[in-house]
DSSP file (Angstrom, degrees, kcal/mol; ACC not computed):
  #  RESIDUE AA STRUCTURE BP1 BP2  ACC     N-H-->O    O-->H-N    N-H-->O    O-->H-N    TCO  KAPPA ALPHA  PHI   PSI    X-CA   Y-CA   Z-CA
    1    1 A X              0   0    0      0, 0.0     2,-0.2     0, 0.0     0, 0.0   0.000 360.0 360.0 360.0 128.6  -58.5  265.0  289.5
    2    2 A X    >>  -     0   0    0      1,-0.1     3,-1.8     0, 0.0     4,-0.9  -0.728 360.0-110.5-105.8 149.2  -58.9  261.2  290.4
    3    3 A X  H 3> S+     0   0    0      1,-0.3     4,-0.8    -2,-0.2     5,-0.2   0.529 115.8  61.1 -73.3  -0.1  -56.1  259.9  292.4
    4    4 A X  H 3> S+     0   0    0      2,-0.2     4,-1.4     1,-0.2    -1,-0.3   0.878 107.0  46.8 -91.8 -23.0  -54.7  257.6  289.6
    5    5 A X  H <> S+     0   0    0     -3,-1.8     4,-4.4     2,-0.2    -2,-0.2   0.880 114.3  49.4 -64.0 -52.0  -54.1  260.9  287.3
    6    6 A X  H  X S+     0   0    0     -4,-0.9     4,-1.5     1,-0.2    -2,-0.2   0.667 105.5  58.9 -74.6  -5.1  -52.4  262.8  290.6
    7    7 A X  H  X S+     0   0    0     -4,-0.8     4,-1.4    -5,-0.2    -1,-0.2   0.789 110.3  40.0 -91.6 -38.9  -50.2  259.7  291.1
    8    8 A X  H  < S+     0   0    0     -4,-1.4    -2,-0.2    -5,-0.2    -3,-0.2   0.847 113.3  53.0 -97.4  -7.2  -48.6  260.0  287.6
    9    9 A X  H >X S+     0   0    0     -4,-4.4     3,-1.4     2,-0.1     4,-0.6   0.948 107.8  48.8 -54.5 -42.9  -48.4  263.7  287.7
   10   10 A X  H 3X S+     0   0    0     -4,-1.5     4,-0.9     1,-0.3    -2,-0.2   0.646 115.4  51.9 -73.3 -26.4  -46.4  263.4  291.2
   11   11 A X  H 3< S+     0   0    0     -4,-1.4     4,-0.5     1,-0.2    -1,-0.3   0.492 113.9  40.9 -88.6  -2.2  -44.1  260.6  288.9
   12   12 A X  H <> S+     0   0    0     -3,-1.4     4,-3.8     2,-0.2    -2,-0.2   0.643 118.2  45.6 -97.0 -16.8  -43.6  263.0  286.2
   13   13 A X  H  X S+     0   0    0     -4,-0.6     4,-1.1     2,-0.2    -2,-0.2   0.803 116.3  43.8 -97.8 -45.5  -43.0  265.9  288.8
   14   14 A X  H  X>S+     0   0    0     -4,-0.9     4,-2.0     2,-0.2     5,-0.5   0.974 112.5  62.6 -72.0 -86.9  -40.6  263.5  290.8
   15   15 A X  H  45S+     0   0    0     -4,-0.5    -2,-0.2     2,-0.3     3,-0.2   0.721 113.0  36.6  15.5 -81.0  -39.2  262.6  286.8
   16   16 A X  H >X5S+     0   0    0     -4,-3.8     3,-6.4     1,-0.2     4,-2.1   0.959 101.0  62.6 -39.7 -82.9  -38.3  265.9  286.5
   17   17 A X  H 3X5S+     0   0    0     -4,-1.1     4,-2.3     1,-0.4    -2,-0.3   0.633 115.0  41.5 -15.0 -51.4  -37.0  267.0  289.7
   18   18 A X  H 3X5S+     0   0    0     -4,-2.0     4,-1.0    -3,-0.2    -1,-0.4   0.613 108.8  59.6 -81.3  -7.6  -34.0  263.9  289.1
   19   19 A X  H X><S+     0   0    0     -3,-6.4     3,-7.3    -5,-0.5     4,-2.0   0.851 109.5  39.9 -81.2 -69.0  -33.7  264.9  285.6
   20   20 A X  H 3X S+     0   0    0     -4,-2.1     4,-4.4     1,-0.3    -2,-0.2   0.804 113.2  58.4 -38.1 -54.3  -32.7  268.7  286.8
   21   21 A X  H 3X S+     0   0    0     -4,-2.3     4,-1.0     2,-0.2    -1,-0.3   0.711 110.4  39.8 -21.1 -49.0  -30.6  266.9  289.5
   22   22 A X  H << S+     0   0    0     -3,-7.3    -1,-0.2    -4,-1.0    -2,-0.2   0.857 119.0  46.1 -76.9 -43.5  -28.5  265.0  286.8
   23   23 A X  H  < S+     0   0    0     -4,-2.0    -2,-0.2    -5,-0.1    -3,-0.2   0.933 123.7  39.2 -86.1 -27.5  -28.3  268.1  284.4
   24   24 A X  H  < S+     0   0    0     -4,-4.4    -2,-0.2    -5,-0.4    -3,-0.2   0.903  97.7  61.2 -39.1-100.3  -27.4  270.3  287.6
   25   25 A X     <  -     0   0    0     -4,-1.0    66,-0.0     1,-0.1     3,-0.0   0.596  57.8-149.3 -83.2 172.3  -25.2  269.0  290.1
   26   26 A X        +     0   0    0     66,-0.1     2,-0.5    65,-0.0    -1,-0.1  -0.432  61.1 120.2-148.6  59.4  -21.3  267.8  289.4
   27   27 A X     >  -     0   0    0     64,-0.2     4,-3.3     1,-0.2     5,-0.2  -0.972  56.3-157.0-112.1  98.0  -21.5  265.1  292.1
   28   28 A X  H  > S+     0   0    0     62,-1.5     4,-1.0    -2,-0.5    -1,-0.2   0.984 101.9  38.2 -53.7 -64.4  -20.9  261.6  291.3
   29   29 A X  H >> S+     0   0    0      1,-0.2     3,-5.2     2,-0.2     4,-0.9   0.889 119.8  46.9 -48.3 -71.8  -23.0  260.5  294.7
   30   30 A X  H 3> S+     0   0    0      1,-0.4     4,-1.9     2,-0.2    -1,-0.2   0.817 115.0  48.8 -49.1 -33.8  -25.7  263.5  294.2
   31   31 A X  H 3X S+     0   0    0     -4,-3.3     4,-0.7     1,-0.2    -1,-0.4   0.898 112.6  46.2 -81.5 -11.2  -26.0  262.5  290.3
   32   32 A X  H <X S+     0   0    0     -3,-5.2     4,-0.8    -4,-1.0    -2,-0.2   0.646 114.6  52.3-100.9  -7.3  -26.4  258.8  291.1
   33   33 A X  H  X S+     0   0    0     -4,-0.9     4,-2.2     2,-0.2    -1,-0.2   0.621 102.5  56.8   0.6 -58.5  -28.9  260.0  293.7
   34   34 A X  H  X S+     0   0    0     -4,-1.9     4,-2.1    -5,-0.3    -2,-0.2   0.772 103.3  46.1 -93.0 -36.6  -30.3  261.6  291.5
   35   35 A X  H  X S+     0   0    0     -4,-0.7     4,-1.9     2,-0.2    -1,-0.2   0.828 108.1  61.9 -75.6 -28.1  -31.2  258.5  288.8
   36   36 A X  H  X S+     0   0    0     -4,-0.8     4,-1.9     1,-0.2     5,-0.3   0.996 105.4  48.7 -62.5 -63.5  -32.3  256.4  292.0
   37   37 A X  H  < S+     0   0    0     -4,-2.2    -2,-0.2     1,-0.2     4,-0.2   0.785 111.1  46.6 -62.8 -23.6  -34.9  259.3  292.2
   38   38 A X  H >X S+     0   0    0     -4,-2.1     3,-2.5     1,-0.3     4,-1.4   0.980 110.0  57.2 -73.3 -51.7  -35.9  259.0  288.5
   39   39 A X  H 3X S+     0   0    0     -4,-1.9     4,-2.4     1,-0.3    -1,-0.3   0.780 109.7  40.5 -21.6 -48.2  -36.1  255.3  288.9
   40   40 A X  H 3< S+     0   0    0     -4,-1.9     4,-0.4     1,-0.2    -1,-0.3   0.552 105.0  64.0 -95.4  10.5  -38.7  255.5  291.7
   41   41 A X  H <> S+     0   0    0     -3,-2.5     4,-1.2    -5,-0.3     3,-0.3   0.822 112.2  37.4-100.8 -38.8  -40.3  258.1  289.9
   42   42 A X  H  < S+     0   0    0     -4,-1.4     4,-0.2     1,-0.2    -2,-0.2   0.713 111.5  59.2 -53.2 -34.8  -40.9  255.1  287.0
   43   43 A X  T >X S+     0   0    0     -4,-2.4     4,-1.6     2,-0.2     3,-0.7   0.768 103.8  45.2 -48.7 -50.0  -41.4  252.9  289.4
   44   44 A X  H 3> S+     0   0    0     -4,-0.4     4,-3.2    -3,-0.3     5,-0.3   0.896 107.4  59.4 -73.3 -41.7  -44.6  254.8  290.9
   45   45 A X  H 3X S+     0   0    0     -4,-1.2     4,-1.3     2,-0.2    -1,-0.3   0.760 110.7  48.2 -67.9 -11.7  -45.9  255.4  287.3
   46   46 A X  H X> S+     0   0    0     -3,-0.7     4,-2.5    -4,-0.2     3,-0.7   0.962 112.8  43.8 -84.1 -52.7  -45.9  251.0  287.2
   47   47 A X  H 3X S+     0   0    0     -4,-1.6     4,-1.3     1,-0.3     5,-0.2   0.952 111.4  51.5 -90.6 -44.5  -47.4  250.5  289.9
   48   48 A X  H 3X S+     0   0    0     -4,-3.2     4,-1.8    -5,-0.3    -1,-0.3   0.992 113.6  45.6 -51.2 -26.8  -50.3  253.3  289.5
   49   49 A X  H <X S+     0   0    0     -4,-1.3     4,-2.0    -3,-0.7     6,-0.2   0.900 112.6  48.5 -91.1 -18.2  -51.4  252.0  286.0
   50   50 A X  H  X>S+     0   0    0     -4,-2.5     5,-1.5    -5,-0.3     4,-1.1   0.950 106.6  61.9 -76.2 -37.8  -51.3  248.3  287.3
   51   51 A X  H ><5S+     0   0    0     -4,-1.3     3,-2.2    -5,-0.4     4,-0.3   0.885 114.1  37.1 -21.2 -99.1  -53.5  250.0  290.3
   52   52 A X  H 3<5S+     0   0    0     -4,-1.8    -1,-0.2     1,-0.3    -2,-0.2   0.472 112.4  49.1 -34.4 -27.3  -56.0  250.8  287.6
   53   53 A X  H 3<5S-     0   0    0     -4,-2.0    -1,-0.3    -3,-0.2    -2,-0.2   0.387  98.8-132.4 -91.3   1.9  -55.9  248.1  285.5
   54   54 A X  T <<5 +     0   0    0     -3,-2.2     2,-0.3    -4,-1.1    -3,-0.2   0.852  65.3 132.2  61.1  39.4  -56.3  245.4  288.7
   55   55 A X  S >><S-     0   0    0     -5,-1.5     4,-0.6    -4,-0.3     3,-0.5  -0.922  70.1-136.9-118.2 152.8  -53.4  243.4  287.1
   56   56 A X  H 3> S+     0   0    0     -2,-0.3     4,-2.9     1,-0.2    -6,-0.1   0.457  81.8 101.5 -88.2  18.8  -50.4  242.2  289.0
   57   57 A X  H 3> S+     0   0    0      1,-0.2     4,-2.2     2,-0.2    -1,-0.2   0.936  85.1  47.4 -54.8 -45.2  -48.0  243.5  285.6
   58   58 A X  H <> S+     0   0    0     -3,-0.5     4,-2.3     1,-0.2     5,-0.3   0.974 113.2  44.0 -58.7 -62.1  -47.0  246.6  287.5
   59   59 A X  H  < S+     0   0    0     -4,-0.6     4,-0.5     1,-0.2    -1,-0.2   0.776 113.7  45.5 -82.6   0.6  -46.2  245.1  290.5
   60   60 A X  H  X S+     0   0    0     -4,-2.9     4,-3.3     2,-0.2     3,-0.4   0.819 110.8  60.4 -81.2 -45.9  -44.1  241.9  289.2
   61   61 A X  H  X S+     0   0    0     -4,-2.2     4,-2.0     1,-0.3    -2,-0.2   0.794 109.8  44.1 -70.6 -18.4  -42.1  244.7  286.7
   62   62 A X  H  X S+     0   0    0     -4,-2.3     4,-0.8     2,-0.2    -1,-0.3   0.748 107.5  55.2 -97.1  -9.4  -41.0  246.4  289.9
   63   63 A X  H >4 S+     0   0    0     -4,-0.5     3,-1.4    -3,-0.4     5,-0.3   0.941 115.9  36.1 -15.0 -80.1  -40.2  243.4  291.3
   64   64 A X  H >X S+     0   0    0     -4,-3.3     4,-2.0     1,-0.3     3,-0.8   0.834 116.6  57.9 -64.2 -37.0  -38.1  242.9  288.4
   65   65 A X  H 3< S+     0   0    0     -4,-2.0    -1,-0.3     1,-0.3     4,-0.2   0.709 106.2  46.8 -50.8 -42.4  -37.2  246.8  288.4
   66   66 A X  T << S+     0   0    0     -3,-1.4    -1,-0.3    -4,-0.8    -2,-0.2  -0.303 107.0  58.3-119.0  27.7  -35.8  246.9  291.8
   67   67 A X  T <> S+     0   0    0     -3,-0.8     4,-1.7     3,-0.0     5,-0.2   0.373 110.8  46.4 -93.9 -63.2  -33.5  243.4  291.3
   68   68 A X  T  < S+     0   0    0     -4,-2.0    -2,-0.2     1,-0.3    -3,-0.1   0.688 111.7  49.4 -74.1 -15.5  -31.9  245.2  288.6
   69   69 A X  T >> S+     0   0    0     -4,-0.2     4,-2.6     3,-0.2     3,-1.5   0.725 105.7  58.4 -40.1 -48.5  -31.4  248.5  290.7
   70   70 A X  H 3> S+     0   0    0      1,-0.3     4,-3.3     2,-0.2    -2,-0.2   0.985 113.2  38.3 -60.8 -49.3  -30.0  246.7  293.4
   71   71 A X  H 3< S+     0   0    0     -4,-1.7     4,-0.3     1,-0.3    -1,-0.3   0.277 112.9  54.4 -92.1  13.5  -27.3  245.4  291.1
   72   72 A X  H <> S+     0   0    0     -3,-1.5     4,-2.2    -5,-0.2    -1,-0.3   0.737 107.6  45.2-122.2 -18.3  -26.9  248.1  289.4
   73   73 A X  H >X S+     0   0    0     -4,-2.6     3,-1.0     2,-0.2     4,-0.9   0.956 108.2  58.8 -47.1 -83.8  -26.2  250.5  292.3
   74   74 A X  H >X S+     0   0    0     -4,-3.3     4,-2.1     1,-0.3     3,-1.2   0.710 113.0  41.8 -69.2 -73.5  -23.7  247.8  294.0
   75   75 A X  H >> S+     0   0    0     -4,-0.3     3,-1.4     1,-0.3     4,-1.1   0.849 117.4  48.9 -37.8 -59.0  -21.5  248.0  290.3
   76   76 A X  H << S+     0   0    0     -4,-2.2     4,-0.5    -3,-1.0    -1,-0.3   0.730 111.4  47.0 -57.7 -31.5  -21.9  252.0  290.2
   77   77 A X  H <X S+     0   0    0     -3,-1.2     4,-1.7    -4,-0.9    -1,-0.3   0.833 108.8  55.8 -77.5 -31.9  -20.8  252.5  293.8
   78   78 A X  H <X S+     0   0    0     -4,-2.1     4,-1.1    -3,-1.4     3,-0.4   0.953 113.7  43.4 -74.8 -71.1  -17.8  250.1  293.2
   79   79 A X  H  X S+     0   0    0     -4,-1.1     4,-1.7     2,-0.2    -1,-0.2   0.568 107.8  54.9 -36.5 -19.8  -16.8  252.5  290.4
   80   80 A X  H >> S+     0   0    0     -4,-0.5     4,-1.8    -5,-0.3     3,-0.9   0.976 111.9  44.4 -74.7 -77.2  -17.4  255.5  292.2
   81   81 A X  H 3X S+     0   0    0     -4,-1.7     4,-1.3    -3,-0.4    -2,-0.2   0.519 112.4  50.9 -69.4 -23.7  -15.0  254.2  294.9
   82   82 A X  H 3X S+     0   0    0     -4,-1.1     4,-2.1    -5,-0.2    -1,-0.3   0.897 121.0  36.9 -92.5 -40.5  -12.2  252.9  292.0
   83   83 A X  H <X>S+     0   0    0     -4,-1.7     4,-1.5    -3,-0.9     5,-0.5   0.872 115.1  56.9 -77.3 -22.2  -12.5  256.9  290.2
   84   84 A X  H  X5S+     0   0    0     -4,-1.8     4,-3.8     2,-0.2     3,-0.3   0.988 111.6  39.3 -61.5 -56.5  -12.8  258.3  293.8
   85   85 A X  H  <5S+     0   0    0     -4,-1.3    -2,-0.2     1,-0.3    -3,-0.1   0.965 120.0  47.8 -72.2 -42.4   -9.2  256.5  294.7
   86   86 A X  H  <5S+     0   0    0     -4,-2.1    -1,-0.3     1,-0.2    -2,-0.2   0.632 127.0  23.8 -67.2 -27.8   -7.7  257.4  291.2
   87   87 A X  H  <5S-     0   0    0     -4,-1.5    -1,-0.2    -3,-0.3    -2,-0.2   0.636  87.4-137.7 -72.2 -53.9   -8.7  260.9  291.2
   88   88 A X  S  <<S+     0   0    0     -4,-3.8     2,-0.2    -5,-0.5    -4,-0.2   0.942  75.3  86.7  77.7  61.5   -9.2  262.0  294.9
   89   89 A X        -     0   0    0     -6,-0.3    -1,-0.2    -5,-0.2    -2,-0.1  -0.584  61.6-156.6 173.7 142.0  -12.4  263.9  294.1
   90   90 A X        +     0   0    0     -2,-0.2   -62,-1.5    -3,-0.1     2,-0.2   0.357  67.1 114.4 -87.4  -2.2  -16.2  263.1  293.7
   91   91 A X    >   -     0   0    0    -64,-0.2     3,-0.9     1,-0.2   -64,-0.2  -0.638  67.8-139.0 -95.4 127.8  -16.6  266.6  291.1
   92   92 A X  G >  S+     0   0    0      1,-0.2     3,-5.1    -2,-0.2    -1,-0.2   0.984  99.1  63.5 -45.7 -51.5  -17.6  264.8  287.2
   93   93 A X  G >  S+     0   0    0      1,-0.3     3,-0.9     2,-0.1    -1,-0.2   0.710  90.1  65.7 -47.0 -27.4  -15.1  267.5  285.4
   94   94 A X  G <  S+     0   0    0     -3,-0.9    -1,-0.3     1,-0.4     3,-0.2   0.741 100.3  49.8-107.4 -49.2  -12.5  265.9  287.2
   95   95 A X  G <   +     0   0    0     -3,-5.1     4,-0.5     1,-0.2    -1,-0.4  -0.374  66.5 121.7-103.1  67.5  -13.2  262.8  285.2
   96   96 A X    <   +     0   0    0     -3,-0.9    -1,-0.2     2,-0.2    -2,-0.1   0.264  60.9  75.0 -66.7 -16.1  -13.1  264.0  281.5
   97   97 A X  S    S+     0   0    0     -3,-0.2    -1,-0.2     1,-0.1    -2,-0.1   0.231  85.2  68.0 -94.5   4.1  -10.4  261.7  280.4
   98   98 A X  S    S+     0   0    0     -3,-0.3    -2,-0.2     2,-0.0    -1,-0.1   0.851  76.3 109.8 -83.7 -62.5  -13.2  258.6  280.5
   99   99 A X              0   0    0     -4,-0.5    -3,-0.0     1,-0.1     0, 0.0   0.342 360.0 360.0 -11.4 126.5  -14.6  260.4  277.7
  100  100 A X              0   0    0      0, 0.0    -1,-0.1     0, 0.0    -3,-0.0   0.430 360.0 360.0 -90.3 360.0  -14.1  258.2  274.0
């Protein structure tokens, strides 16, 4: 196994691992936690296949990848903090009345 193969198993393995996190946990933080990890788990698979293909596409789309992270973490936290005050409790079931 050549290291560009073990770099996108360890991003599928990593993939998971947040997937299970999301479909686990009943944690606002720990599930948005848990999508940062899936994120960097996408993240690793850009930057390995632009590794291999010697182009700078990988590392400009995580550029671009990790702008739009930034700003979308800073919105999610503010809404965690407005259902935190309106609830008193970080547990999802808690918010079931967002539901459409």
């Amino acid at each position: 196994m050549d290291k560009y193969q073990f770099l996108i198993t360890l991003a599928g393995v990593i993939f998971s691992l947040g997937l299970l996190g999301v479909a686990v946990r009943r944690n606002l933080l720990v599930v948005m936690m848990c999508l940062e990890i899936m994120l960097n788990a996408v993240v690793l698979s850009f930057v390995t296949s632009a590794s291999r293909s010697n182009t700078v596409a990988g590392a400009s789309m995580t550029f671009f990848i990790y702008v739009a992270a930034s700003c979308e973490i800073a919105l999610a936290m503010a809404i965690v903090v407005l259902l935190v005050k309106r609830h008193a409790t970080l547990d999802l079931d808690a918010h079931q009345d967002l539901k459409g």
